[in-house]
FINUZA-42906 format. One line per 2 residues: number of its first residue (from 1); their letters; for each residue x, y, z of C-alpha. Coordinates in steps of 0.2 Angstrom, whole numbers, plus 2048, in hexadecimal, padded with zeros to 3 digits. Layout:
% FINUZA-42906
NUM> a> X Y Z  ...
//
This chain:
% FINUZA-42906
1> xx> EC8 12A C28  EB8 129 C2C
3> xx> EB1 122 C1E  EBD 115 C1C
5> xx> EBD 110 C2D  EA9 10D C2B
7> xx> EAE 102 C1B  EBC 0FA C22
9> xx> EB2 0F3 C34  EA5 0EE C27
11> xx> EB3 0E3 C1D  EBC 0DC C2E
13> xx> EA8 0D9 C36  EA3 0CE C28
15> xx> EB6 0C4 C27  EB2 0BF C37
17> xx> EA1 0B9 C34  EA8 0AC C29
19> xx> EB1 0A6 C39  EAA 099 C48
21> xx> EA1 0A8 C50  EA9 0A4 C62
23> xx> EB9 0AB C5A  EB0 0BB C55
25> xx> EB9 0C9 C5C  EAA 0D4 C65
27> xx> EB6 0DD C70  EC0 0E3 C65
29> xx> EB3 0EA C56  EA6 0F0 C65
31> xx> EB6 0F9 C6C  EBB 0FF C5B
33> xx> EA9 102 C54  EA5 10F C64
35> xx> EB7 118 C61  EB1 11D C4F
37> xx> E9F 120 C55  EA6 12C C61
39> xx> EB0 134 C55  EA0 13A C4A
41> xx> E9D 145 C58  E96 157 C4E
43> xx> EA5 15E C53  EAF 154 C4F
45> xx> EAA 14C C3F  EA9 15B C34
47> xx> EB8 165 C39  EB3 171 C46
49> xx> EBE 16B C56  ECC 173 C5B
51> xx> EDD 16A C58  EE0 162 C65
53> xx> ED1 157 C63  ED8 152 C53
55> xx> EE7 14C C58  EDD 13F C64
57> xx> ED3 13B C56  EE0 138 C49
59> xx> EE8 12D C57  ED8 124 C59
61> xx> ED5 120 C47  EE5 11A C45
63> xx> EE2 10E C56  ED1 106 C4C
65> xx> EDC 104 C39  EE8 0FA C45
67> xx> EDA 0EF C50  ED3 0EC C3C
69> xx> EE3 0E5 C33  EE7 0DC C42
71> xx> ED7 0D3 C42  ED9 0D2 C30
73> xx> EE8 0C9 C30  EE3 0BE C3F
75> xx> ED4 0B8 C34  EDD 0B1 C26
77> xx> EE3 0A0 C2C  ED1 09E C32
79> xx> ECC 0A1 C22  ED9 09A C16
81> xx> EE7 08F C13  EF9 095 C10
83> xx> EFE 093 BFE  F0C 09A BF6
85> xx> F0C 0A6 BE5  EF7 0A6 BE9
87> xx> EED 0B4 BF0  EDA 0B6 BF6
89> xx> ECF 0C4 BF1  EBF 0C7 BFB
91> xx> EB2 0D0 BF6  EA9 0D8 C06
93> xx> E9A 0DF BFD  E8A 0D7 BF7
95> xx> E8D 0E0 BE6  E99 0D7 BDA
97> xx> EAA 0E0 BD9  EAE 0E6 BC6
99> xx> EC1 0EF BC7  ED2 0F3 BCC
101> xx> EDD 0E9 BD9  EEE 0EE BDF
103> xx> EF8 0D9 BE3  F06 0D6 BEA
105> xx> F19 0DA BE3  F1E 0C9 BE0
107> xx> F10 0C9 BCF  F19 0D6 BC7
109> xx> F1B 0D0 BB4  F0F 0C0 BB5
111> xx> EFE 0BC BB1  EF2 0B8 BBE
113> xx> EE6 0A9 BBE  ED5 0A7 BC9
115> xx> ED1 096 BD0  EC5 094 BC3
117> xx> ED3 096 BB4  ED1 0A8 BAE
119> xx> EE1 0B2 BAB  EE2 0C4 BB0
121> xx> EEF 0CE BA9  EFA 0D9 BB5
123> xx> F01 0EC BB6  F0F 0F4 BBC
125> xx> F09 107 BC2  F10 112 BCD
127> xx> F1A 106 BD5  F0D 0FA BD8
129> xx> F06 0EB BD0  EF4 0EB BC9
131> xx> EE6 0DF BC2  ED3 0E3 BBF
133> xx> EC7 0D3 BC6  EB5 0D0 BC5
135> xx> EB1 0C8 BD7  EA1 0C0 BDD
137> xx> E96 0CA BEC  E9C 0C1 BFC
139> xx> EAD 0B9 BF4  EBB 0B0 BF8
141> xx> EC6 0AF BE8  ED6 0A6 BE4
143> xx> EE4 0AD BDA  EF3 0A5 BD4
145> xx> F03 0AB BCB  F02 0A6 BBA
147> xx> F0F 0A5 BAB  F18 0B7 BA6
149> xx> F12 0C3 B9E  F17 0C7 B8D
151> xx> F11 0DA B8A  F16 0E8 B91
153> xx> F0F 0FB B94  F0E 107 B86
155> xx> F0D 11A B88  F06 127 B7E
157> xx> F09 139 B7D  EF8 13E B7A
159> xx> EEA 143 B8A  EDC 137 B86
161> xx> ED9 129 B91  ECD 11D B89
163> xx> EC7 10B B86  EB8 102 B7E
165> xx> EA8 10B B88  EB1 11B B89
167> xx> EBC 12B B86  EC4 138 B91
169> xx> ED0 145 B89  ED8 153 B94
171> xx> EDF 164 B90  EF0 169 B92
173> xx> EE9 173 BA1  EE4 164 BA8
175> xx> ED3 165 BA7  EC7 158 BA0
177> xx> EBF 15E B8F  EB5 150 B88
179> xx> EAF 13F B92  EA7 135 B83
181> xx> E9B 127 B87  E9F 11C B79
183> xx> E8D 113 B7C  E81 120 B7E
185> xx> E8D 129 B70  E8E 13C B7C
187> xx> E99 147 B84  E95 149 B94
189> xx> E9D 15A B99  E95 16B B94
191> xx> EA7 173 B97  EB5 170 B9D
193> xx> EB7 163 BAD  EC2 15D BBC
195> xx> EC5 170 BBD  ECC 173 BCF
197> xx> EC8 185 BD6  ECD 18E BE7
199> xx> EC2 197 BED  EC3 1A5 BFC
201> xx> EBB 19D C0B  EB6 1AB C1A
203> xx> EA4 1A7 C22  E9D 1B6 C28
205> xx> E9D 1AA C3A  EA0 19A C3E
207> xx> EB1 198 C35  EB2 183 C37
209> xx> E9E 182 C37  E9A 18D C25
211> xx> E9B 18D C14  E92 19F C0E
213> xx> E89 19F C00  E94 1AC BF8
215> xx> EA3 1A2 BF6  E9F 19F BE3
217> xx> EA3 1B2 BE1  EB3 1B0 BE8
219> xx> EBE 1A4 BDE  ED0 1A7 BDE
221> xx> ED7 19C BD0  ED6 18D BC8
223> xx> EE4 17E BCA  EF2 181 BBF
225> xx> EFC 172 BB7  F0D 16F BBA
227> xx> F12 15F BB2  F06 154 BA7
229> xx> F0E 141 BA4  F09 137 B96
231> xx> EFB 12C B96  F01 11B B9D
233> xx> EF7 10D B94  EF8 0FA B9B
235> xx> EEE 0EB B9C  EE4 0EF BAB
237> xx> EE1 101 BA7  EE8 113 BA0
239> xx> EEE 120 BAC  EF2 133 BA9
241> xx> EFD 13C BB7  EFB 14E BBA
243> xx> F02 15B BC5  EFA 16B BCA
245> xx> EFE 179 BD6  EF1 184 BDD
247> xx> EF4 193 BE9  EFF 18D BF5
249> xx> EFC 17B BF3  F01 16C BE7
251> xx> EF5 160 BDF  EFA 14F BD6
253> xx> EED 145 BCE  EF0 132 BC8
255> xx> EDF 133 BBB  EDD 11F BB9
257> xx> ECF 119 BAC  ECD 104 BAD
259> xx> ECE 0FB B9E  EBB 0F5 BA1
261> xx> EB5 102 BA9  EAA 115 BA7
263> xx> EB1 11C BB8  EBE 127 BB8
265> xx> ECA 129 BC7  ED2 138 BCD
267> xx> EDD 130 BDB  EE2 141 BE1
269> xx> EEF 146 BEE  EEF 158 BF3
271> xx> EFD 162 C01  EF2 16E C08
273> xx> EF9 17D C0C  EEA 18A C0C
275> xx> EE2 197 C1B  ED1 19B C16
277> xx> ED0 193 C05  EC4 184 BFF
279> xx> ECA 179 BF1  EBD 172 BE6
281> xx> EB9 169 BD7  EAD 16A BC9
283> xx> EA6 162 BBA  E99 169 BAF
285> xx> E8E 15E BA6  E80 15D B99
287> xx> E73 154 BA4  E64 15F BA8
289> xx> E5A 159 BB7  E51 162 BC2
291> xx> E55 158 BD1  E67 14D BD7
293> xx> E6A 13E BE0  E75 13E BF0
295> xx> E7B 12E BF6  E75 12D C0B
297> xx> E77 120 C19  E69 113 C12
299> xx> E66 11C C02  E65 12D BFA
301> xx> E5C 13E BFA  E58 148 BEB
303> xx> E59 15B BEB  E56 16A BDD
305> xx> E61 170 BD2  E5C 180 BD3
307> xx> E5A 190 BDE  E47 195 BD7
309> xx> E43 195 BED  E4C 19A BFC
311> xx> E4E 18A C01  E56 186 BF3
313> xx> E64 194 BF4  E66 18D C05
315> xx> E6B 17D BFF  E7B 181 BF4
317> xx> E86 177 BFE  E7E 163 C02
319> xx> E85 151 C0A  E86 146 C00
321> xx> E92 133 C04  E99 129 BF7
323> xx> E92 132 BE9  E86 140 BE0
325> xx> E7A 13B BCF  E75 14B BC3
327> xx> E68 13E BB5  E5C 13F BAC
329> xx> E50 12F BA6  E5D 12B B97
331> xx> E6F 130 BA0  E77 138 BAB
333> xx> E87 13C BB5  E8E 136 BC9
335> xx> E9D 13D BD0  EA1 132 BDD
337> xx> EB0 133 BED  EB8 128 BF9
339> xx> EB5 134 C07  EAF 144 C03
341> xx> E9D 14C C0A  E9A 15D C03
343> xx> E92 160 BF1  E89 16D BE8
345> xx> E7E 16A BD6  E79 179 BCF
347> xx> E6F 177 BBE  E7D 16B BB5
349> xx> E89 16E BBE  E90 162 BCD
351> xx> E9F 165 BD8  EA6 160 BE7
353> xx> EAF 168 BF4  EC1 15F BF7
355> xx> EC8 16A C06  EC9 178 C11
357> xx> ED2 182 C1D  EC8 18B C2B
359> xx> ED3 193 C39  EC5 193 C46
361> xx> EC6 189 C52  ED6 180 C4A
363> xx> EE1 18C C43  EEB 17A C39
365> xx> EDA 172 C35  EE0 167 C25
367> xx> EF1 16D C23  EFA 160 C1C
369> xx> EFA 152 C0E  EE8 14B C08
371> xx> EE4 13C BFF  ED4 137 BF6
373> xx> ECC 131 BE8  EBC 13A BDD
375> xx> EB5 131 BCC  EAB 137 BBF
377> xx> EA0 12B BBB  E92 12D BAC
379> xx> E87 121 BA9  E74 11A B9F
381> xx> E63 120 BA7  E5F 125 BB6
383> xx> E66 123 BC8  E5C 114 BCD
385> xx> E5D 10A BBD  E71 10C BBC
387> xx> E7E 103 BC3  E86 116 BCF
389> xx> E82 10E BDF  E8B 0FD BDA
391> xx> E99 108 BD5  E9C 114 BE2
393> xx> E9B 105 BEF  EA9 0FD BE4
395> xx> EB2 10B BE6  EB2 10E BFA
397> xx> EB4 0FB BFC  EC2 0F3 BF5
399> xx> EC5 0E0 BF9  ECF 0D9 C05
401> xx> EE0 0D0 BFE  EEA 0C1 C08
403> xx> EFA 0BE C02  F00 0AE C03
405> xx> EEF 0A3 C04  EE4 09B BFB
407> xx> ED0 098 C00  ECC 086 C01
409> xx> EB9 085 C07  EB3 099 C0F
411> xx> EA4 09E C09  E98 0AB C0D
413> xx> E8B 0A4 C17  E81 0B3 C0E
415> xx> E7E 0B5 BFE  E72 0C1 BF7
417> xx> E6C 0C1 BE2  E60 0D2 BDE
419> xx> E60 0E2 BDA  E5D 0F1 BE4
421> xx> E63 0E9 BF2  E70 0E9 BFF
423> xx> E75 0DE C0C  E81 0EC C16
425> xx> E86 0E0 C24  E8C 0D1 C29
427> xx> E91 0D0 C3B  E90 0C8 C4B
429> xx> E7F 0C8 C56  E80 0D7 C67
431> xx> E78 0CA C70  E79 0B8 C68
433> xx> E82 0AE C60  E7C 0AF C4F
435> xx> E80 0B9 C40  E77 0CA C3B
437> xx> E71 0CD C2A  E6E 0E0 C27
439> xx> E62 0E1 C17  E60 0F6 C0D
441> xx> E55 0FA BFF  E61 105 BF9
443> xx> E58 10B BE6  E48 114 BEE
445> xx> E3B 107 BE7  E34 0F5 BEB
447> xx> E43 0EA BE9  E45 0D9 BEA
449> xx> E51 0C9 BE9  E57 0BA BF2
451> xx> E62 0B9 C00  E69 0A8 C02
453> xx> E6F 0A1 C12  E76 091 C1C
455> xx> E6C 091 C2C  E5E 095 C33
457> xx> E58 0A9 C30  E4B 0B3 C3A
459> xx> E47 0C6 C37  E4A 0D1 C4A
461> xx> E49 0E2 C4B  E58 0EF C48
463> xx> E5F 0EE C5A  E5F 0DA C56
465> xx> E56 0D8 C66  E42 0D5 C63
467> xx> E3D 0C8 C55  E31 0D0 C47
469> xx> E2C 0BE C42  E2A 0AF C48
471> xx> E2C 0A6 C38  E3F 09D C35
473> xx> E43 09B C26  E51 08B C24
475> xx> E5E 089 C1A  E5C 08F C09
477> xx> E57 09E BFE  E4A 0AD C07
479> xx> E41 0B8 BFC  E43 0C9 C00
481> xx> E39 0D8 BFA  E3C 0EB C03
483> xx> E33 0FB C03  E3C 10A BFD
485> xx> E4C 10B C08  E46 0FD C15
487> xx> E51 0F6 C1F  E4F 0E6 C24
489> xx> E57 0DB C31  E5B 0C7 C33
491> xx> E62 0BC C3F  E6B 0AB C38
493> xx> E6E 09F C44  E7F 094 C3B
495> x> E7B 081 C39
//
């Protein structure tokens, strides 16, 4: 929840940017903003409260998702006009958005056209109706319902999912046994992949607090499969469906590969039902590096491989956000998440750690049913010259869809063309009525790009309150360049 609670006041904060800024609604995004931030607490955040705090928590969580559709909702006819058989996308980030979108019932069995004439096939899957859409950073994009389609789905019995970039094919255990990059002409995995393990989980102290380093010497089992569908191939992308059950707990994975894309996506739904157990998976790879890539807030921290020091033993367990990068200078491999923190690489090996199931100080911590997404993502060169970050930011922000509208003259009053480059807020001045513009260096190197603007833009400091410079730039394009992992921050008074 806390991920996407971070993404989702994000999306609702820049919405309302595009609004007369004396509608803006302060109260409610400093109330909600402050419930979230309380909730990071170091107790709280990583499991080690007793239940009763989760309870308030949960309950408090749900209290911000409502606060944010609400305001959602209540943006749209500041935003829109009502239009029948049309939808608007918007793209929240400063990254254009390459991939899947779930639309409303009503398009089942039509194509869908943009505003500017291009037709997008649609795809019924599990129950919901499907299109993959390339939008601009910053958008508001019109959609319409089209003529009907003439195709239909087509299944297969074999376990390979796979389009022009790339080929995955499973065993009949489940596992994932060759991921073929189709451009770099390589299988990525050394062995076997997606292998989901239990292991025995009892800290020597600290139950909620520790992982031992031992744990790897204590695996129970490996995920078993109990039902394997066939693959499911459609317009928009190819889906395998596969069972598991592991100790006593059930695991069913939608495994969903886009027609246009190299991610893979283990949309994963797991009832937990363990004491002292910790669920993880893993996937072996052929990239040797000495160091990986941990995505951070603003940025990401490298770490060894290896266990040559005792420092490095003591770091078999790391943080890592949206995603983890084992490359070398000519390829390499990201598993990303949508809201998992705990990884360990080891040589060529990364895995992630799914769940778990102290007993102190909660005796039910995570009981219950789970959802989450991971993706195996490999990819050309190294970190900084592919496109992972992009990618896992596309994967923790999906757009906003309004039914029922049609976007007649919003624009962004912020657009931002560069590379390396972030621009990771769009919100509402503390103090002022203006708009802040929150700028990362997010690739570790001297970036640069322009960030265009209606208005006139100063640079303040990060508590928006003291001017760095004196010198306003109008209306226009500003040429940004930031040191490794600068931030950087701007006032921009509307015209």
């Amino acid at each position: 929840q806390n991920r996407k609670l971070e993404n989702k006041l994000k999306a609702v904060e820049f919405l309302w940017s595009n609004i007369e800024l004396k509608n803006y609604p302060s109260e409610e995004l400093d109330y909600s903003w402050k419930k979230l931030l309380i909730n990071q607490f170091h107790d709280i955040i990583p499991g080690s409260s007793i239940n009763l705090v989760y309870k308030n928590t949960h309950k408090e969580y749900n209290e911000i998702h409502d606060i944010c559709d609400k305001l959602i909702i209540k943006s749209a006819p500041n935003l829109f006009k009502r239009k029948k058989e049309s939808f608007v996308l918007v793209n929240t980030l400063s990254y254009s958005f390459k991939g899947i979108v779930i639309v409303p019932d009503d398009y089942k069995g039509y194509n869908i056209t943009s505003h500017k004439g291009h037709t997008y096939p649609t795809q019924m899957l599990n129950g919901q109706i499907i299109i993959n859409v390339q939008l601009k950073p910053f958008s508001f994009t019109t959609f319409k319902k089209d003529k009907k389609m003439t195709t239909g789905l087509e299944k297969e019995s074999g376990l390979i999912l796979e389009n022009q970039f790339v080929r995955y094919e499973f065993n009949d255990n489940g596992t994932l046994k060759v991921a073929y990059d189709k451009e770099i002409k390589l299988n990525f995995l050394k062995n076997d992949g997606n292998v989901l393990s239990l292991y025995e989980d009892r800290p020597l102290n600290w139950d909620a607090w520790d992982i031992d380093f031992y744990y790897k010497e204590s695996l129970l089992e490996t995920a078993t499969v109990e039902n394997i569908d066939k693959v499911v191939i459609g317009n928009v992308c190819s889906e395998l469906n596969i069972s598991y059950v592991i100790g006593n707990s059930k695991i069913d994975q939608k495994i969903t590969l886009g027609n246009n894309s190299k991610r893979l996506d283990f949309n994963t739904s797991v009832d937990w039902s363990e004491k002292h157990k910790m669920l993880r998976v893993h996937f072996p790879t052929i990239v040797k590096s000495e160091q990986a890539s941990y995505d951070i807030q603003y940025g990401y921290v490298r770490r060894n491989t290896h266990k040559n020091t005792s420092w490095d033993r003591a770091k078999f367990e790391v943080v890592g956000h949206k995603y983890a990068d084992l490359s070398n200078n000519d390829y390499g491999v990201a598993v990303m998440n949508d809201c998992k923190y705990g990884y360990s690489i080891l040589d060529d090996t990364i895995d992630l750690n799914l769940l778990r199931s102290p007993n102190n100080p909660d005796a039910d911590a995570d009981l219950g049913k789970h959802s989450f997404i991971y993706s195996f993502y490999p990819h050309k060169e190294d970190l900084i010259r592919s496109n992972v970050i992009e990618e896992s930011s596309l994967l923790n922000h999906t757009p906003i869809l309004f039914d029922g509208y049609e976007n007649q003259s919003t624009k962004s009053p912020v657009n931002f063309i560069g590379k390396g480059i972030e621009i990771s807020a769009i919100k509402k001045s503390e103090f002022k009525n203006e708009l802040i513009i929150r700028a990362v260096e997010t690739l570790g190197r001297n970036s640069g790009g322009d960030i265009q603007f209606v208005g006139d833009l100063l640079e303040t400091n990060l508590m928006e309150q003291k001017n760095i410079s004196t010198k306003k730039m109008v209306k226009g394009s500003f040429k940004i360049r930031l040191k490794p992992f600068e931030i950087k921050t701007f006032r921009l008074k509307k015209r």
